[in-house]
Each structure stands twice: as C-alpha cells, then as structure tokens.
N, C-alpha and C positions, 0 to 999 in steps of 0.2 A: 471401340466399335459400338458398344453399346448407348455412349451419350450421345453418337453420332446421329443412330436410329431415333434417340430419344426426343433431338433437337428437331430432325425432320418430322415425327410424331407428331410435333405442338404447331409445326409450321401449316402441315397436313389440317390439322385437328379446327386450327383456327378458321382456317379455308371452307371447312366444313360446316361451321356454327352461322358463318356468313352467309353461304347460301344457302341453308336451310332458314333462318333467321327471314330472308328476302323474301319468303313465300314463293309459289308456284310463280316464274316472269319469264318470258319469252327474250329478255335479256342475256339472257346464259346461254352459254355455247350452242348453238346449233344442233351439234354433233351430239350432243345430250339430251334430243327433244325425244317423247314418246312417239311411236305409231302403231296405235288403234288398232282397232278393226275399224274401219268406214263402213257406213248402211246410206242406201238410198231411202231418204223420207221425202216423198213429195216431189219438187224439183231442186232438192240440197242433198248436198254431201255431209251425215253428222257422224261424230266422233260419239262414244258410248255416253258421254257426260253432256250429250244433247246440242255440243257446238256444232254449228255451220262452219265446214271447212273449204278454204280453198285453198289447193296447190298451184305451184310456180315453180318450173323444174328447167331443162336442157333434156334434149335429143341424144341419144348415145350410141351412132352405131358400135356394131361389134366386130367387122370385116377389119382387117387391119390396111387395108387401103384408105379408111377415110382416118386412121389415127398413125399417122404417118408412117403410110405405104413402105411398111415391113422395119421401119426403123428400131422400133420398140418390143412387136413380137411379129409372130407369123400365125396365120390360123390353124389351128390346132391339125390333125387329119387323124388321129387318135385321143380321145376321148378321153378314154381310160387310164391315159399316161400321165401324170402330173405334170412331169420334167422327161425330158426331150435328149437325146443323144443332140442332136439337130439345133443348134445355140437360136432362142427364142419359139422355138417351136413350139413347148409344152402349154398344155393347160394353166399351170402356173404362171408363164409369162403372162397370155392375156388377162388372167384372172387379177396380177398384181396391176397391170396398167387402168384396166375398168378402175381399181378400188382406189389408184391413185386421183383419178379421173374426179372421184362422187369425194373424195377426203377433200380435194380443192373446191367442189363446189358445193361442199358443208360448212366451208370454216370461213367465220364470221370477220377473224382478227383484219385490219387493214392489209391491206395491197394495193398497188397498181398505183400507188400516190394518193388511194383514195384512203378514208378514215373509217373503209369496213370494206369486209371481204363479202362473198359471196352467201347466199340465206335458201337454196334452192331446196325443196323439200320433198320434188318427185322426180323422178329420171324417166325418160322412154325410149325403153329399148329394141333395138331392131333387131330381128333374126336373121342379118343375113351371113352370117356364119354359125351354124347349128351342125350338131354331130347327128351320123344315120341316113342322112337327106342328100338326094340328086335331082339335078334341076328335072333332068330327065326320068326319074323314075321315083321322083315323091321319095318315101319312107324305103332304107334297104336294109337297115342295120340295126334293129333296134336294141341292140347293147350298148353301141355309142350314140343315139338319141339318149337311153335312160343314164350314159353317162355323163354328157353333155346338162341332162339338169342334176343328176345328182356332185360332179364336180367343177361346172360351173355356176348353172342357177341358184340353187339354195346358197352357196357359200358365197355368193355377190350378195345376195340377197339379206344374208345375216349381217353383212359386212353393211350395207344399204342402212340397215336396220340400226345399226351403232350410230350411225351418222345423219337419224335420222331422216330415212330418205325412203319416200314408197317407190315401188315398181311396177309402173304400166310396161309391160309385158306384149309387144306387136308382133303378128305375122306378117313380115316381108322379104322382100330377096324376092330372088328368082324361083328360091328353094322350093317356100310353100306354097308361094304366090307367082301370077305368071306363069301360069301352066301352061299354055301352047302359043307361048311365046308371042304374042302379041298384046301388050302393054296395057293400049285399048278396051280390051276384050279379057276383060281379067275375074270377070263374076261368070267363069265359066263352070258348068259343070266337073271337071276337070279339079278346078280350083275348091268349089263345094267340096269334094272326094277329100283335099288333101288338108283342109281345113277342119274335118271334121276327125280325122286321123288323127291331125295334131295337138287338136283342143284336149279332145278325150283322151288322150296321154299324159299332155299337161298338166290338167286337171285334177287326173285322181294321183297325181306321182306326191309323193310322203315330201315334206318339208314347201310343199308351194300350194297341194289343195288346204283350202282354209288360212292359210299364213296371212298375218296380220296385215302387212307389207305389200303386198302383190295384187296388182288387178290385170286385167285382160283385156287388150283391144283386141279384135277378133280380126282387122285385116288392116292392112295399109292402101290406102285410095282406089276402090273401086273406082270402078268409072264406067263402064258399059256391061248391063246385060241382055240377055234376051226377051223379048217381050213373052213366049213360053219357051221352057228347056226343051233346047235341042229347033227349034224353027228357026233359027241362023237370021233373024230378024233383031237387031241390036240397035241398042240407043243407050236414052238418057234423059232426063229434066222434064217425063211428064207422067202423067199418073200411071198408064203401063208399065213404063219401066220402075217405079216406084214401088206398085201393086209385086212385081215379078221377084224385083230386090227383099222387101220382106220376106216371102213366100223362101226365098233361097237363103235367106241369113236363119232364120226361124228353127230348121234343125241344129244350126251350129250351138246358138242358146243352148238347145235341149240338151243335147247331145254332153254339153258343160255341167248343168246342174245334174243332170243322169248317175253323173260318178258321186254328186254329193256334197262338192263344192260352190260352196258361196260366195266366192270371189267374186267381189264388183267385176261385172262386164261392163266394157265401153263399145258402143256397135258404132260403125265407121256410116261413111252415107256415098252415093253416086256420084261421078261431077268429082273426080278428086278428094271427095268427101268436103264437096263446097256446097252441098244439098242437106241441110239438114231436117229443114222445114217437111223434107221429104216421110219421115217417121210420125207426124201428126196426122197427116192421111190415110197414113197403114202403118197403124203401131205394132210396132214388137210385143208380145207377153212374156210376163217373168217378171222375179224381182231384182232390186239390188246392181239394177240396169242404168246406164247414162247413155250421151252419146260422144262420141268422139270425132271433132269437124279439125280444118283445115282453114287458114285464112290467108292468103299470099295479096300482096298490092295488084299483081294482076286477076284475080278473082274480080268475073265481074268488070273488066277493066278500069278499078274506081283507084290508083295509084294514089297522088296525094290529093283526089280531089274529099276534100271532110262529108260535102252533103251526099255525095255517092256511096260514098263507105254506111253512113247513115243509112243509106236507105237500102242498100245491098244486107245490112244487119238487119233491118225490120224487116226485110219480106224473105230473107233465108233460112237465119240463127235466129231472131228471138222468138218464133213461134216454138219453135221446137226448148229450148231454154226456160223460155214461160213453164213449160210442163215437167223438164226431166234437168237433173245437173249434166252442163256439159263440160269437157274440156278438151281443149286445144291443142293439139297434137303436132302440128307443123304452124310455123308461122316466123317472118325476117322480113327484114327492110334494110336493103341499102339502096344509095340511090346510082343509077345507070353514071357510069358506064363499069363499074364495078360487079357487076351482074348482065353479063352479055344476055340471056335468056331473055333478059326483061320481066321474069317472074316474079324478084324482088325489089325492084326498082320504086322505091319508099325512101322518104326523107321523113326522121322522127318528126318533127313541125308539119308534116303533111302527114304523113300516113299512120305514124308511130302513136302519135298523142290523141289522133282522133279514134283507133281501135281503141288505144286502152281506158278512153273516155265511154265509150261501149260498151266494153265488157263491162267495168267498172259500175257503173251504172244498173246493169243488168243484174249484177251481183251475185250469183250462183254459178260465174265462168272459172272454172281454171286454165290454164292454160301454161305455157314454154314460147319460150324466145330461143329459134337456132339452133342447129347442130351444135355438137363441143368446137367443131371446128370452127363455127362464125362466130363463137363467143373470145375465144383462144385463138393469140396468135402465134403464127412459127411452130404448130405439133410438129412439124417435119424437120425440125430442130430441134425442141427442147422437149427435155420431159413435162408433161403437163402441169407437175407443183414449177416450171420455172416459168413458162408461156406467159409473155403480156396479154394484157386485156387487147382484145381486136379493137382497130381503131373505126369498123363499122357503127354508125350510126346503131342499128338496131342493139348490138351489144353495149355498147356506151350506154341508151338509154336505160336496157334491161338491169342492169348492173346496178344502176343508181335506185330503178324502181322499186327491186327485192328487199331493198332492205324498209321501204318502206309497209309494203305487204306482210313482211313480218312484224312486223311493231303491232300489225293489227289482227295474229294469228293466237287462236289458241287451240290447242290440239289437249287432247287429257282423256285418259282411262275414266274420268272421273273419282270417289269416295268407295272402292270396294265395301262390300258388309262383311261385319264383325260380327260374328263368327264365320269363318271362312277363308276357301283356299286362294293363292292367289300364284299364278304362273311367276315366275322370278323375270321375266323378260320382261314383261306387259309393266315394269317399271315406270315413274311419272316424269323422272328427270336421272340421269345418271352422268358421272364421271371417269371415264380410265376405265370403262368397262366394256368387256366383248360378248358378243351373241352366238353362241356357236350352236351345232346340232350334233345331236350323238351319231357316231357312223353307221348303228344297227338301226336305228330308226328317224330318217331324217328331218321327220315334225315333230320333233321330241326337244327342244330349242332349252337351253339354257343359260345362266351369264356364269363369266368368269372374270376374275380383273387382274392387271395387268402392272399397276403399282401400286405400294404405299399408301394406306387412303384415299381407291378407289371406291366409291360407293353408289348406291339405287337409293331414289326415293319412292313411295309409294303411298298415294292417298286413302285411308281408309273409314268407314261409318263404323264408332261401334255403337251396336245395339244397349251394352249396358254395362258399367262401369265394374271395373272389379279382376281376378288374378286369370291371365291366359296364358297357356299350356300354346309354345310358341314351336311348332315342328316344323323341320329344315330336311328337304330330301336333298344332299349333297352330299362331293365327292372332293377330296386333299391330296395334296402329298410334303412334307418334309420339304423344307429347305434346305439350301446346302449346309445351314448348321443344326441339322438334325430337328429342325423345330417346325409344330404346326401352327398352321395360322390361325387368327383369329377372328369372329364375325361378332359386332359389337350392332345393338339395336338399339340407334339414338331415336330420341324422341326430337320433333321442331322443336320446342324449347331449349336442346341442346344437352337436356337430359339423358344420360343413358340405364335402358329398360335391361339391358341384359346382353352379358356377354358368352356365349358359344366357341368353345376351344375346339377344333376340328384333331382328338387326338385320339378317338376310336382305334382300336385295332384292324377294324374293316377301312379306313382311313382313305385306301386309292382307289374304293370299289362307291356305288354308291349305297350312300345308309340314309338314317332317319337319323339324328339328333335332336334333342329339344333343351328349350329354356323357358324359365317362365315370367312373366311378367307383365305389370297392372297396369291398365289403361280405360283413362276416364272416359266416360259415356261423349259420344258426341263424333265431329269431323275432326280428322287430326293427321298428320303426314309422322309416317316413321321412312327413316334412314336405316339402311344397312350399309355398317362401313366395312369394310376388310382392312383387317389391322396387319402387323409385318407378321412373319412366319412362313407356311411356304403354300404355295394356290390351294384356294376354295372355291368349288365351281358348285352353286346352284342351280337346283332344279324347279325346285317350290317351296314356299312356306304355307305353314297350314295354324291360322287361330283361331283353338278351342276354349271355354270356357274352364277353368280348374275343377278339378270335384277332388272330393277326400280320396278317392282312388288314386289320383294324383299325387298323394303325398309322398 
C-alpha cells in the first residue's frame, strides 16, 4: 500500500512542478481559474491586479420547466429540507443539477467532435423559482427565503467559484417581478415594493453580501413605466419615461449599498432593456455600477441586416458603454422558422458576426449567448454532462468563439504583500480543490481538497528577503489509517519551503498551526500542495516576518 501511495505521490508531484513551472496561463483548466472581486473603473470591469475583464457565460433558469420540465428535479416547496421524502423534490436535487449544469460549462477538455469544451466564466441566474415568495403576495415566508439563499445560493455559488464561474444574480419570474400581472407594465410601484424587499435581503445575507463571485442585476426587462407614480400615464423610449425610470430604480441602488454591500450592480434599462443609451440622460449614482442591456435580432427590427445592427449599436448601446461596463444578459440567433416568435430569427453570417464585430470592437462588453437550453440539446432527455451541442446556429457559433475569448483573458488577485494575510480561497490557480462555507457563518468561505495532490497557487510581493513565521488557520481529521495529512509549501521553482503536519490534538476543530520559512525579496508564486493523509481544510495563511521570539 504504501509504494502504491508512493508511486502516485511522484506522478502527482510531477504534475505539479509542470504547472507551477508554466507560470500563471489561461491554458489550465477552467475550473482552476480565480475569481476576484471586480471593481468598476471608468467604463471597465478590473480585476484587483488592474486587468480589464470581460466575461462570456450562459443563461440559467432555475424553474425546473426550462431544465427538462420535472425530469431531473422538481422545485423545491421547502427550503429548508435538503432531501425530499417526494423523489427529486429536495433542495439537493436542484442544487446537484445547477452544478452539473456550470461543471459542463467549465470544462475546457474536447466534446461535441470539437478539440475543446466549453470556457464560460459567468452564469445568469434567474429567480423564477425562489423559496418565501407568491406571485400574489410578494415575500410570505421569510425562513424559506433565508433558506433558499442560505441552501441554495451560497452553496451554487461556492460550487460556481471552484469552477471558476461568477454569478450575476437576476430578479424575474412572476415572483418578484410582474406584479399585477401585466407584463407590459412591470416598472410598477408594486414591483419597486418587491424589489426593494428583495435586494436588501439579498444583500446583507452572510456568504453573498461582499462575496467575490456574485453581482446583481436588479430586474429582468423593464419595459413600461409611468411618466409620475401612480398617474396611470405609461410608456417608453423618451426622456419622460427615461427621467421616471431612474427616479424609480434609484432607491433600489440605495437601498443595496445601505446594508453595506459592494457587490457590482448591473441596472437593467426600458424597452426590454433595449434602451440603454437611456442612463446617459439621467444617470444613476453610486459606485461599482454597469449596465445590463438585451440584444435580440428583432430589436429594432435589424435581423441580419449588418448596417442596421450598426447603427441600432451607435445610437442605443454605445453611448451608454463609452461611459460605464456593460453586459449582455439575454441575446440568440437562429434563423426562422426555428423561432416561430421571430425574436431570434439571426443567421450567424447575418446577425451573429456582425454583433460580435460590435461588441468586439467596443471592447468593455460582456456578455452570454442563450439559455442552457439553446446551447444543449435534448435536456429532456439526457442529463446535461450527456446533451449534444444544439445544432442552432447561435450555439454552434458561441461555442467555437469562447474559446477564443479565453485565450485572451486574464483574471488574477494580483502579487499580495509580504508581510501579510491572505484568504485561502482568493487563491491564483487551483487543482482538485473545493470552496465551501462554514454552517455557523456563511461568509466565512474556506478550501478543502478532495485528492492526492490537490493544491492552490498564490501570487505574492515580498517586501524583503529573509525567515517568515508561516501561520495556517485550519481544520483535519485522520484517515482511515489513523493518519493526518499533510500541507507542503512549494515554491515556483519547485522548491519546497516547508512542510506542516496537521497532527494537533485540536486536529477536527479549527486551530492555528505554523511553519517557517525563507523567501527572497521580490514577485514569486507559492504553491500549497496537500499531500496524503486524511482532509485539511483551510481557512487563512498569515506571513510574518521571524523575530528571536520566534525561536
């Protein structure tokens, strides 16, 4: 048994010299990339180490009708239940199919005949299945609302976060949105009430306010309000109803940052949210703000024609884009008769190539191609890791373009300073590792791993060359042969600074352990590998400078 461990050790080990070796590259798994915090500067999205970020994600409702209508799970109606007497009913069910969902549209390996899988980096999520909530009466329950994000949201969201994947975060359904039931007429007071109920719950709930991972659109496609609340005077597309729409969106901001949280908001616009241009005439205040549009082939009615789409871009989106980061929230193309609506009716060579030569161009757009379902075919058949690629134009082309956009991403914590703590999550690259949150405090976010030479990389400055006092707030337990494991601190060179036996006596609780070890003045990546023995779950590392007390 033990040459067995030993031979996998080297195989491990080697795996690990290679890509630490390779330097920080957008080559390596997906599912191993960091996520930040994002800040609004300007009109870009940066990451802490000062990159321009753009994401490129998929649509995700949560209602089990659009992820094959009951076959997989059923929507929860208890919250607080994991598992269900009721086969698919529980929490768990949907919970496991979301994360099937985001692992397929993380993993980079070949499919579909092609020579790479999927590169998707955000997801947007729909609420229209959420625990607490009646179309008719808004908020009723709020034990299974704070269940609903405490056992589903955070824990999609850590799962999100393994796999590299942020979450924009939508109000829709009928639930929040749609208040008196006219589709139309959805920037109602009414709707303000239920929006602002839901933000500020959202908001300040432990594992989602501040979390790295998560931003907020604040509604799904307004489309008409009142020219003032309550005068039953309704429209759209001119400075009135423009002037009326800020004035009504304006608390919901507040009302966000009020609890404390800084989470990117993304504000939606009128017009389906095919008005963007709308928020340069009457800006929103606040920081940390984008906007979030819509773009369909019937928008506009400019289908495949190239010079319409053009000019539908300059006189809607790029005013508003010039000033703030947007991204794209709904947007598909196939062509008629595959789309009786005629909402999507785009042929990539018409409609496909000429947006993405727009955005592209524009260069501070993020955006999504389609629901899971326009991208995947047969949910109502196969579990989503078996689904083929849709033989839709829009998805065909998306497909082929992610992977190009990746090739030209980088995302990074940046070089931490030395001396100094550093979250264990907020890792630069990882392998075989998971994100969880403690049950007592659910922004309390730590990693764990999962096999044999699972490991975190982490970029750091140090201030100045010389012996550091390496402290570890983590928690163990024994293997099944009695043995604890171990946490070993390579250096990129493939050097290792120091190895940490997890064999405290406080061992299952959490403690501080330390080690110590020298590192030269300068930028430099260390590795924490987890060697065999039985789970080490981190919470933080902390490096201080040695002093003779330390001896």
């Amino acid at each position: 048994m033990r040459s067995l461990v030993s031979h996998r050790y080297l195989v491990v080990l080697l795996a690990v010299l290679l890509l630490v070796g390779a330097g920080s590259s957008n080559t390596l798994a997906w599912e191993g990339m960091p996520v930040p915090p994002l800040h609004v500067e300007g009109n870009q999205l940066k990451d802490p180490a000062d990159n321009s970020v753009l994401l490129h994600g998929w649509m995700q409702p949560t209602a089990s009708y659009f992820n094959g209508q009951g076959k997989w799970y059923l929507d929860p109606w208890n919250w607080k239940q994991l598992r269900s007497l009721v086969v698919r009913a529980g929490v768990s069910d949907l919970l496991s199919y979301m994360n099937e969902v985001a692992t397929v549209m993380s993993d980079i390996s070949p499919r579909y005949g092609r020579d790479h899988g999927w590169y998707c980096n955000f997801v947007r999520v729909n609420t229209d299945s959420v625990g607490g909530w009646s179309s008719a009466e808004g908020l009723i329950d709020s034990e299974q609302f704070d269940a609903w994000i405490a056992n589903f949201l955070v824990p999609y969201a850590n799962h999100l976060w393994t796999r590299g994947i942020y979450l924009v975060l939508c109000a829709t359904g009928p639930v929040v949105v749609n208040v008196d039931g006219d589709m139309s007429k959805n920037a109602s007071q009414g709707t303000q009430e239920r929006l602002l109920t839901f933000w500020e719950r959202v908001a300040s709930a432990p594992g989602v306010k501040n979390a790295d991972n998560i931003m907020f659109e604040l509604m799904n496609e307004p489309v008409k309000i009142e020219s003032a609340p309550g005068n039953g005077v309704w429209g759209m597309g001119s400075a009135v109803y423009f002037k009326a729409f800020a004035e009504w969106l304006q608390p919901i901001i507040d009302v966000i940052r009020g609890t404390g949280a800084n989470n990117i908001i993304w504000v939606p616009t009128l017009e389906w949210q095919g008005s963007p241009h709308q928020w340069v005439q009457f800006p929103f205040s606040g920081e940390n703000i984008g906007i979030a549009a819509h773009f369909y082939p019937a928008y506009g009615g400019v289908f495949n024609n190239a010079e319409a789409i053009q000019r539908l871009w300059q006189r809607q989106y790029k005013p508003a884009a010039d000033r703030w980061p947007m991204i794209i929230t709904e947007m598909f193309w196939t062509p008629y008769p595959d789309d009786p609506r005629n909402l999507v009716n785009g042929s990539t060579a018409g409609f496909g190539n000429s947006i993405k030569k727009a955005i592209d161009d524009q260069g501070n757009v993020s955006y999504l191609v389609g629901f899971i379902g326009d991208l995947l075919e047969d949910l109502n058949q196969a579990r989503p890791s078996d689904c083929s690629l849709s033989p839709r134009e829009g998805a065909q082309a998306y497909f082929d373009w992610l992977k190009e956009y990746a090739s030209q991403t980088t995302i990074s914590h940046g070089h931490r300073a030395v001396p100094g703590k550093i979250e264990a999550e907020r890792y630069e690259r990882m392998s075989g590792i998971r994100v969880e949150s403690t049950p007592k405090n659910l922004s309390d976010r730590f990693i764990s791993y999962t096999d044999l030479g699972s490991w975190a990389s982490y970029l750091i400055g140090v201030a100045e060359a010389g012996s550091y006092v390496m402290d570890f707030r983590l928690a163990a337990e024994v293997d099944a042969y009695g043995q604890y494991g171990e946490l070993a601190v390579r250096h990129e060179s493939g050097e290792v600074l120091g190895v940490l036996t997890a064999d405290s006596p406080q061992a299952e609780d959490w403690h501080v352990g330390s080690i110590v070890i020298d590192l030269a003045e300068g930028e430099q990546e260390l590795v924490l590998e987890f060697r065999g023995g039985g789970q080490v779950n981190v919470d933080w590392f902390e490096l201080s400078p040695m002093t003779d007390n330390d001896d």
